[in-house]
N, C-alpha and C positions, 0 to 999 in steps of 0.2 A: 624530637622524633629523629634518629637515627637510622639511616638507611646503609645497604650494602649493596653493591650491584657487581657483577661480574661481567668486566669488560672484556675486549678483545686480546689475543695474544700479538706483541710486536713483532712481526714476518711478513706483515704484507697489509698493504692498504686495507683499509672497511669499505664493506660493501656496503649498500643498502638492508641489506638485512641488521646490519649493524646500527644505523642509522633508526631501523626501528625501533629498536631499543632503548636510542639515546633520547628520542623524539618523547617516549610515552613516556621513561623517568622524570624530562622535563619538565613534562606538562604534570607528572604526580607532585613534583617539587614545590610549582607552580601553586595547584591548588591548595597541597596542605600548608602553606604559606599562608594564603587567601584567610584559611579558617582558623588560624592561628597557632599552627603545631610547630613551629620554628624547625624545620627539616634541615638537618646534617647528613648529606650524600657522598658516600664514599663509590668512587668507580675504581674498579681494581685494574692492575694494568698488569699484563702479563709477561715481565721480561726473562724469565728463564725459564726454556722449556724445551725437549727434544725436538720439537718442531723448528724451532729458532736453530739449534746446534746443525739438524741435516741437510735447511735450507742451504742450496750452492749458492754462495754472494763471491764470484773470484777479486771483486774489490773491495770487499769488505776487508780492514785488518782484523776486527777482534768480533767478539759475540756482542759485547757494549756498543759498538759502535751500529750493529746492525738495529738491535731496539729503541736506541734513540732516533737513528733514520726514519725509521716508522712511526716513534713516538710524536718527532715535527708534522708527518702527515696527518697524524691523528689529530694534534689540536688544529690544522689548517682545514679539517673538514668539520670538527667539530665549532670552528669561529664559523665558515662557511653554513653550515646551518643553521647556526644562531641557538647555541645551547650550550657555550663551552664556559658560564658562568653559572651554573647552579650545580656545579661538582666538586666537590675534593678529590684527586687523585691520587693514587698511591701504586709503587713497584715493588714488583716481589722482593728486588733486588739491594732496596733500602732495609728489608726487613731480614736477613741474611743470616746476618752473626746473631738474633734473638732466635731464629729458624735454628740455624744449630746448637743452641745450646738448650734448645727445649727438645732437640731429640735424643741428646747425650741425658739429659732428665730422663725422659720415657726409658731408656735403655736402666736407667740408673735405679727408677724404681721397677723394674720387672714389669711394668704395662707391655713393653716391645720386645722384639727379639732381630737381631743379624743372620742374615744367609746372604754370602756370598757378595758382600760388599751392600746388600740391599737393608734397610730398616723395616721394619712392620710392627705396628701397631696390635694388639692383641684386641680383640672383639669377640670378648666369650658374654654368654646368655644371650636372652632376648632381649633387645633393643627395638623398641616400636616403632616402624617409618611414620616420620611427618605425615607422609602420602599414603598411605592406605595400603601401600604395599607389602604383598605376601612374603613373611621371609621365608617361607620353602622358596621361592621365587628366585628371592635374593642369592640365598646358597649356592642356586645353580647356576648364575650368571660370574662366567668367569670375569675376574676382574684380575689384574697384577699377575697373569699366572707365573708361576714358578715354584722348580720342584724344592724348594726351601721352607714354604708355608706350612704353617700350622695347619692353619685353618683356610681354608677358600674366601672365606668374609671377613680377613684379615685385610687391613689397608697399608701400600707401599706408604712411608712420611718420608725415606729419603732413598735414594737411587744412585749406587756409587759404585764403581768397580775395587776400589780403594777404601775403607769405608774411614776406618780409624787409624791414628798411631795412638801407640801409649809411651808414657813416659814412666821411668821405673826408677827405685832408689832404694837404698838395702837401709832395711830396718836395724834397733839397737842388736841384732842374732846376727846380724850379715845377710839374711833372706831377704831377694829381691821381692819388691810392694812396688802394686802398679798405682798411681796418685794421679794419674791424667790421662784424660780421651782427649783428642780432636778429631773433629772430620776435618780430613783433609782431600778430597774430592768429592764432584759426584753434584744434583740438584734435589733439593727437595723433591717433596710428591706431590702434585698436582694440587688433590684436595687439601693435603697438608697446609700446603701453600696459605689458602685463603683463611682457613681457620685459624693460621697466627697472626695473620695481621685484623682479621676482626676482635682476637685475646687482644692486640697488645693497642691497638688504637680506641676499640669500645670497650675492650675490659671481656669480651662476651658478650654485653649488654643491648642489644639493639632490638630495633621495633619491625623490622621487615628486609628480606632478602629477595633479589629478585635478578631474574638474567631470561637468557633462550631457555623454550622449552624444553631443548634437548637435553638442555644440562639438570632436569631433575634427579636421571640416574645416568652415572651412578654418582654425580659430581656431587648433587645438592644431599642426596643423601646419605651419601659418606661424610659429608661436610657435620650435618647434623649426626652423625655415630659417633665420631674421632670427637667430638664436642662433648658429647654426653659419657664418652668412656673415658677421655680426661679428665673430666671434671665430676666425676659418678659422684664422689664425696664431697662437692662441694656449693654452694647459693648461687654460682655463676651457671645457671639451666636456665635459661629465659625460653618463654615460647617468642616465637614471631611468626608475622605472616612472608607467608613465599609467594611471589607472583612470577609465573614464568609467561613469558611473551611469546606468541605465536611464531614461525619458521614464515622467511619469504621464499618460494619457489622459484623457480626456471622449469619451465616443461616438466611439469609438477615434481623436482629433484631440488632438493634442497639446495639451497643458495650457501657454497663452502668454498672458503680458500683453498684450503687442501683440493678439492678437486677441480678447480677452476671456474666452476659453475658462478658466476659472481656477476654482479655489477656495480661499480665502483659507484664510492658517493662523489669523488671530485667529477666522472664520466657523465653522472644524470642533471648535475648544478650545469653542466652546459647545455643543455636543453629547460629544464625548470628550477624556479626558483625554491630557494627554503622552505616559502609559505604553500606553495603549493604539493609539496613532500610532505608537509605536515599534513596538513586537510590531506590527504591520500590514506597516509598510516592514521590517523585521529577518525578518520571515518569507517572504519573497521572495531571490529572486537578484539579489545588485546590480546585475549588466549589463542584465539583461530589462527591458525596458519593461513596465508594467502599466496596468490599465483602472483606473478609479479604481472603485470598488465601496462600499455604505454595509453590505452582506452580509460582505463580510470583514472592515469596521470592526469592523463587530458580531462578527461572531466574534475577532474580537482581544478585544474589551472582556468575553467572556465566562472567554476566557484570562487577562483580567486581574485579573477578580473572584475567580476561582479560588485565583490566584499572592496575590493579596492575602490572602485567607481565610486560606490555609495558612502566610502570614510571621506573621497574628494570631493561631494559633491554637497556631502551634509555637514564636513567639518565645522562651517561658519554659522550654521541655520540650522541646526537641530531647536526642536521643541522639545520638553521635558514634562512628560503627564507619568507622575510619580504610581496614579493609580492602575497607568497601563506596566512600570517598566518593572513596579516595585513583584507581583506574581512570576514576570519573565525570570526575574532573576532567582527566582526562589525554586521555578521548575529548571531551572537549567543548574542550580546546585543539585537539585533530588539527583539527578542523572549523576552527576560526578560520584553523590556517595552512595550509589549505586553501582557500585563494582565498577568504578571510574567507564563509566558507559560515555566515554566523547562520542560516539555516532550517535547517539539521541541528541545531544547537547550540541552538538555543528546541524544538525538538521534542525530544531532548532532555533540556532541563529538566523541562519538560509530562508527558514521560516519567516522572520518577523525584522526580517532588513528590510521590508516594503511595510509594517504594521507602525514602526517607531521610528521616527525622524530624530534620535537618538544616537549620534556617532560615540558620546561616552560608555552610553550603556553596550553597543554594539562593542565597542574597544575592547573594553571593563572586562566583556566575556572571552574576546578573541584573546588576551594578553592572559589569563588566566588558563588558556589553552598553549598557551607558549608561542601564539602567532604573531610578527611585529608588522605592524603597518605606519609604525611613526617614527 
């Protein structure tokens, strides 16, 4: 089972809302382990991007040197939650030189076109969204403007002031023949970005995609177009499922670096622990967006003092009645493949930590949720 997940861009600490995301893959990771799908997770890491280039750092020396700062914060919050070993990671920035020379391709078969140092993708006919979405819809939602484009529903795949040189050499007449493009400035395009590295890591080939809600459009579904109109001709079309994860708020505004609205993951680990971030986001429905609350933190962490007590108090003295544990366990799988419903499956457990003197089977479930208490 192969997954893809779109991580954070390296500019600036993860918030909690970040946190949510890593929290639910976890625990998806978790499970389809459990039921024996061997899960391969790819988290994408985002080192090149205009937002990286505008950020003011006056200590920073280079652009490198800025996403790797971030990038140590990232795995320090990701150890800190306890979720930084069921990922593979991957940077834009590793994927680079196969980037450019898959858009010197596009250029080269007529798929693309140049204006003005920029690349685009061509996206003639109807291409059906994943999502249900109308394309009159789509047409009118400006994306890349520029007065260069063909078409409106054209997608940027590279962004350059500079875009090519060519290299030139006279033929057996003496006419100069141009033999060679490079890019020589400039970063890919966003969605560009992730669809070469799921070509060149999965082939195309995977079983599920998934990140913030926000990123359905136009990110997830440009991702799925630039897919389907490279590959129009060819066996590399796979469906997958998308799971997009709910937004966490602040005073009901979206929770964004860009606007500050944030609360860091390292700021709330100094007040609550891991486990009790998890029971907070795991007690929710992963689609819904939520308010950010320090009232349901707290009620998580009373859930977790609870769940703690009774792993220390039954560790040694559990009873094992196979007739009570063996149904618990079979309702609390329904729930996970049930549109990974953790709030049924933690409510519950909460349920029946006073029914079964059972600290394994209690575990068994919590560990499978991604919660550690040993």
């Amino acid at each position: 089972m192969k997954i893809f997940i779109c991580g954070p861009t390296l500019y600036e600490r993860c918030h909690i809302g970040h946190a949510r995301i890593f929290i639910f893959f976890n625990f998806l990771i978790n499970f389809h382990r459990f039921i024996g799908d061997w899960p391969i997770a790819i988290l994408q890491l985002t080192d090149i991007d205009h937002k990286i280039y505008q950020k003011d750092y006056p200590n920073s020396i280079n652009i490198a040197n800025i996403s790797d700062k971030f990038l140590s914060f990232l795995f320090e919050d990701l150890n800190n939650i306890q979720v930084e070993k069921n990922f593979i990671y991957s940077r834009v920035s590793n994927f680079l030189s196969l980037i450019k020379s898959d858009v010197i391709g596009i250029l080269n078969s007529k798929k693309g076109y140049m204006y003005a140092g920029n690349v685009y993708l061509k996206i003639t006919g109807d291409i059906a969204s994943p999502f249900g979405l109308d394309l009159n819809d789509i047409d009118n939602m400006p994306i890349d403007i520029s007065c260069g484009k063909s078409k409106q529903r054209d997608i940027m795949i590279w962004n350059s002031e500079n875009f090519y040189q060519e290299y030139k050499k006279k033929d057996d007449e003496g006419n100069n023949e141009i033999y060679k493009r490079i890019l020589t400035s400039g970063i890919p395009g966003w969605h560009f970005q992730d669809h070469e590295i799921i070509k060149n890591v999965f082939n195309g080939d995977y079983d599920m995609h998934g990140g913030a809600r926000e990123l359905l459009y136009p990110h997830h579904e440009f991702i799925d177009e630039i897919s389907k109109k490279i590959n129009e001709n060819s066996k590399m079309l796979y469906k997958k499922k998308w799971l997009h994860i709910g937004l966490v708020n602040i005073n009901s505004e979206k929770m964004s670096n860009s606007t500050g609205n944030t609360v860091s993951i390292s700021n709330i680990l100094k007040t609550y622990n891991p486990n009790t971030l998890k029971l907070y986001f795991l007690s929710k429905n992963y689609k819904t967006d939520i308010e950010f609350s320090n009232q349901d933190l707290d009620k998580a962490n009373e859930h977790d003092k609870n769940i703690t007590s009774f792993l220390l108090e039954d560790k040694n003295s559990f009873h094992s009645n196979k007739n009570i544990e063996k149904p618990i366990m079979k309702r609390f799988l329904s729930f996970l493949y049930d549109d990974y419903d953790t709030a049924s499956a933690l409510e519950l457990i909460l349920q029946v930590l006073d029914k079964t003197r059972n600290s394994l089977l209690i575990g068994r479930m919590l560990e499978i949720l991604g919660l550690k208490y040993y």
